[in-house]
Steps between C-alpha positions, in 0.01 A plus 500: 500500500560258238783234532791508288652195325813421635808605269806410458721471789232533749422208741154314528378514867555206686238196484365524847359835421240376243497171585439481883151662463360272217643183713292615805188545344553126342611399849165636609296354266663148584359534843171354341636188438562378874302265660239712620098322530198743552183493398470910409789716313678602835879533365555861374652485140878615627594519120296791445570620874892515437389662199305764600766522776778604257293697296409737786861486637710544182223653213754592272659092484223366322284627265125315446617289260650256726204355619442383213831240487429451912181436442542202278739399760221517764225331290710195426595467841214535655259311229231811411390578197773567291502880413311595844771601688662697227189704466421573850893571551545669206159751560638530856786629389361745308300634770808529684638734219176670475501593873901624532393770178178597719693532867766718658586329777422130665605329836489216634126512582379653182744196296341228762183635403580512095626086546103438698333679233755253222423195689159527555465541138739234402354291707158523378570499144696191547162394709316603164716284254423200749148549482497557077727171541263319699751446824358785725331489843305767600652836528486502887833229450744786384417727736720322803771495213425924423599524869793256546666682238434874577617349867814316311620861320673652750724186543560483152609826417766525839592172315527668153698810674748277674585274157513872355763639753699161411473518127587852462801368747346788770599251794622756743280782441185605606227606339 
């Protein structure tokens, strides 16, 4: 269903509803920049996991657009390539899309699986750029990250659930 503009008379939803999402996944992506020392990629990239967190939670918020904008976000903060992230997000993102048209139902299990199958991809392709770059180890390095962050989903998307119960002001309910 298409959105309508809004008319006349008719009130614009309140900020946290739009804005709450985008601000985690930046607040994700500025985990990279702590003071963390490691001689192979271990950190998961929690930008794209709040990401991918949201989009399985709430598809109809975003559409894949926005990892374009996020993205850049991610690749300045975390000093890639500039443009890597917004590919890799943004093709993500469309296989999101591409899988919601092709399935009738998920759960958790089949959505945990969907963010492995994401990560492991993002993860190499960001491995790829490295190597094109000339800053990539071998691809053994990425896999401990691949498994850090299919381990790290779960406890980002409780996380994205509970800032969703607050921002849609859900606090006593349960869902």
């Amino acid at each position: 269903m298409a959105r309508q503009p809004l008319g006349f008379g008719q009130e614009r939803p309140p900020v946290r509803l739009w804005l709450v999402p985008a601000a985690s996944v930046v607040a994700g992506s500025l985990l990279a920049i702590g003071p963390y020392v490691a001689n192979v990629p271990l950190m998961p990239p929690f930008g794209l996991l709040v990401l991918i967190g949201w989009r399985l939670l709430r598809p109809e918020i975003w559409g894949a657009w926005v990892a374009l904008p996020l993205g850049l976000i991610d690749d300045l903060i975390g000093g890639a390539p500039l443009g890597s992230a917004m590919a890799i997000w943004t093709i993500v993102m469309l296989g999101f899309d591409i899988v919601d048209h092709r399935m009738l139902w998920r759960d958790f299990a089949t959505d945990w699986g969907l963010a492995m199958l994401a990560l492991a991809f993002a993860t190499s392709a960001a491995w790829a750029i490295a190597l094109f770059t000339g800053g990539a180890g071998p691809y053994w390095t990425v896999v401990g990250q691949m498994l850090l962050s299919a381990l790290a989903f779960p406890m980002v998307a409780r996380i994205c659930r509970a800032i969703d119960i607050w921002r849609r002001g859900e606090r006593g309910r349960t869902a």
